[in-house]
LUMBA-739205 format. One line per 5 residues: number of its first residue (from 1); their letters; for each residue x, y, z of C-alpha. Coordinates in pm, whole numbers, plus 50000, padded with zeros to 5 digits. Example, Ala and Ser with C-alpha at 12.3 -4.5 7.8 and 13.67 -1.06 7.14 Angstrom:
1 = AS = 51230:49550:50780 | 51367:49894:50714
//
This chain:
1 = XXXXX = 15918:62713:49402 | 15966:62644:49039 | 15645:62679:48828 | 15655:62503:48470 | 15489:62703:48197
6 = XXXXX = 15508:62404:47961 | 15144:62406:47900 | 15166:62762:47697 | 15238:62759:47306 | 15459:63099:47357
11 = XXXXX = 15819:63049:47504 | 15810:63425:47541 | 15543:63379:47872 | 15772:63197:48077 | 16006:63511:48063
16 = XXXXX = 15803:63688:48356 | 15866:63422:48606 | 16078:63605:48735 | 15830:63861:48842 | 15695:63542:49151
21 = XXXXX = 16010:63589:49285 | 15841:63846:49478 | 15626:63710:49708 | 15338:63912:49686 | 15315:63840:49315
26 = XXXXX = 15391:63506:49389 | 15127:63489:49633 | 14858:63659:49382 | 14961:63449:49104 | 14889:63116:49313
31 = XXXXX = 14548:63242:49456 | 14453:63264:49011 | 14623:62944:48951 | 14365:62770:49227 | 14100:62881:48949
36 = XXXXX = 14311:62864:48655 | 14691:62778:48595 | 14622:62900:48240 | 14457:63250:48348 | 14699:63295:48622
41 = XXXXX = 14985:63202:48352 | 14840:63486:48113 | 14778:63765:48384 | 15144:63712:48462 | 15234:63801:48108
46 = XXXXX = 15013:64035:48081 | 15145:64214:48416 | 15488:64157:48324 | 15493:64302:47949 | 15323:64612:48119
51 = XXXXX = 15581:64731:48349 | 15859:64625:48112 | 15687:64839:47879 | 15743:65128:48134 | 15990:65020:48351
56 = XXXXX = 15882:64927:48604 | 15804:64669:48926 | 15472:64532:49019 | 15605:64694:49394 | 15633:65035:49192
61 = XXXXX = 15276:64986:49048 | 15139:64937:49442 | 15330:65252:49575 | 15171:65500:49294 | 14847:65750:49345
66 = XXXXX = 14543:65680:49174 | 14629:65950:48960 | 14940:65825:48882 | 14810:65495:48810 | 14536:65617:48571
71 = XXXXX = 14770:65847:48393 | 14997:65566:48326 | 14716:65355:48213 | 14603:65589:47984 | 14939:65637:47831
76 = XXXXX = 14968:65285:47776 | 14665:65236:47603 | 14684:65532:47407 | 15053:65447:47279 | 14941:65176:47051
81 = XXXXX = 15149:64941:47272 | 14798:64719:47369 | 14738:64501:47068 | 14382:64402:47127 | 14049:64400:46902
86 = XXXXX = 13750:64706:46887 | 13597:64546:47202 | 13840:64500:47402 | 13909:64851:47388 | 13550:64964:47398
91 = XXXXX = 13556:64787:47736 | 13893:64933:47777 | 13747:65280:47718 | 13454:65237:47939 | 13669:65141:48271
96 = XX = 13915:65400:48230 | 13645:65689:48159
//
């Protein structure tokens, strides 16, 4: 299936499409796209600057220990590699502690 990410400003987004060739992420991103093509379009990015960030698959993300998963969490939000305002990580903050 070939999805069309015309409706974002950023070219950049449309370079995780790649990630639904897997069909478990494919499958995830069309169950958010029933809601919303535009919050389904943004998790994608979202997912997909993450584990190029360290990386890695969506596939390796599944296969790790909580612990793993945490610590990697915390390293990326501690790395200065999430760009995002005083709430966002307040809120940040309060899920991961």
């Amino acid at each position: 299936m070939q999805y069309d990410f015309g409706c974002l400003r950023g070219a950049g987004r449309a370079k995780y499409a790649s990630l639904l060739e897997d069909v478990d992420a494919r499958r995830w991103y069309e169950k958010l796209a029933r809601d919303s093509r535009i919050t389904a379009d943004v998790y994608l990015h979202r997912l997909g600057a993450f584990c190029q960030s360290f990386g890695r698959t969506p596939k390796d993300l599944l296969g790790m220990s909580e612990a793993e998963l945490y610590n990697l969490l915390l390293d990326y939000v501690f790395s200065g590699k999430l760009k995002v305002g005083y709430r966002m990580n307040n809120e940040i903050n309060y899920c991961i502690f």
